[in-house]
C-alpha angles and dihedrals in degrees: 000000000000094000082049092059082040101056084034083056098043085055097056090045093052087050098056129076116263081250138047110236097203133010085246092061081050094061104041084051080053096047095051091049090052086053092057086043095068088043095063116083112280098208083062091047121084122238093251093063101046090057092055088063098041096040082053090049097052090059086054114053100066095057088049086054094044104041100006082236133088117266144175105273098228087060091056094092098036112106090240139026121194118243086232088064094054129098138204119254114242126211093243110275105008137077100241124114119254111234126164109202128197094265095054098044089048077052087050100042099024085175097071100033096104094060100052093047085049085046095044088066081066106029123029090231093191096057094067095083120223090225094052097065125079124190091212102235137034110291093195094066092051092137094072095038107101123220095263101058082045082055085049097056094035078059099055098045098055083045074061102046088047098052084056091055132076104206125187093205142077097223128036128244140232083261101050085050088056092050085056092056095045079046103059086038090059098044090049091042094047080045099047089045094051086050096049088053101050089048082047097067098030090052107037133192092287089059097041097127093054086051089043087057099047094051083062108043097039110004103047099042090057098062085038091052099038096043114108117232 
């Protein structure tokens, strides 16, 4: 397995200039060794660099859960990032772009699956793009986010749905107010999905204790904060 990630590195490396052009181009060269890296066999890796993937996944979970992108860790907690400091999540060890689309979150959460098919005749569900909503604030740090900054983002995100929705009426209904629900569950479920997986391939089988770890103390409390009741 190690001499595989190996050949799969030297190929990456054979493919890119002898010089990086811009530190952006570094790091995307960085984030796709780390990524090798967690593929290789831990019981032949030393503590030291274990720690160094776990301790890089850790920064950059909470920018995942928050924008769905990845962002620079210090910005997690700001009140707004700039689009132009978002990046783009990777399927581990590739250069392809991870997207969760309706059909695979109604796989993931069967339960609700007949709601958002029903939802998705009146919204395109897969046209709001994951990446494109922000949840305002670091939602692995919920425990110290008072009511009001939740309402916020609850806020935001109806402004969202609605923007999505013609209505031909001036109030809305009981039932614009379920499709709303069904809504928010959707965007949190499709969030919480695209997170798993990434953690998925950064923490493979051999760590699954450590990602177990992480879904419940990140991933879970944000769909169980930012649900509406």
């Amino acid at each position: 397995m190690e001499n595989d990630a190996a050949k799969a590195l030297l190929s990456i490396v054979r493919e890119a200039a002898t010089e990086f052009s811009t530190g952006k181009a570094f790091l995307d060269c960085l984030r796709i060794v780390l990524a090798k890296i967690s593929m290789l066999d831990w019981t032949s890796m030393d503590k030291s660099t274990q720690y160094l993937v776990i301790s890089d996944v850790k920064q950059k979970l909470p920018g995942i859960l928050r924008t769905g992108c990845h962002v620079p860790q210090t910005l997690v907690a700001d009140a707004t990032i700039s689009s132009g400091l978002k990046e783009s999540v990777l399927q581990v060890g590739t250069r392809d772009k991870l997207v969760v689309s309706l059909t695979a979150t109604c796989q993931a959460y069967p339960g609700f699956a007949t709601k958002w098919m029903a939802l998705n005749n009146v919204i395109l569900l897969d046209t709001v793009a994951d990446d494109a909503i922000d949840f305002g604030f670091d939602v692995t740090a919920l425990e110290t986010r008072s009511t009001k900054q939740i309402h916020t983002t609850l806020v935001a995100l109806f402004q969202t749905f609605l923007a999505q929705v013609e209505f031909g009426r001036s109030r809305l209904t009981t039932e614009d107010q379920k499709c709303f629900d069904d809504f928010l569950a959707f965007i949190l479920s499709r969030r919480k999905l695209k997170a798993v997986r990434w953690l998925h391939g950064a923490l493979d089988g051999r760590l699954s204790k450590v990602r177990s770890t992480m879904e419940q103390r990140f991933v879970d409390p944000m769909v169980l904060f930012l649900s509406r009741c």
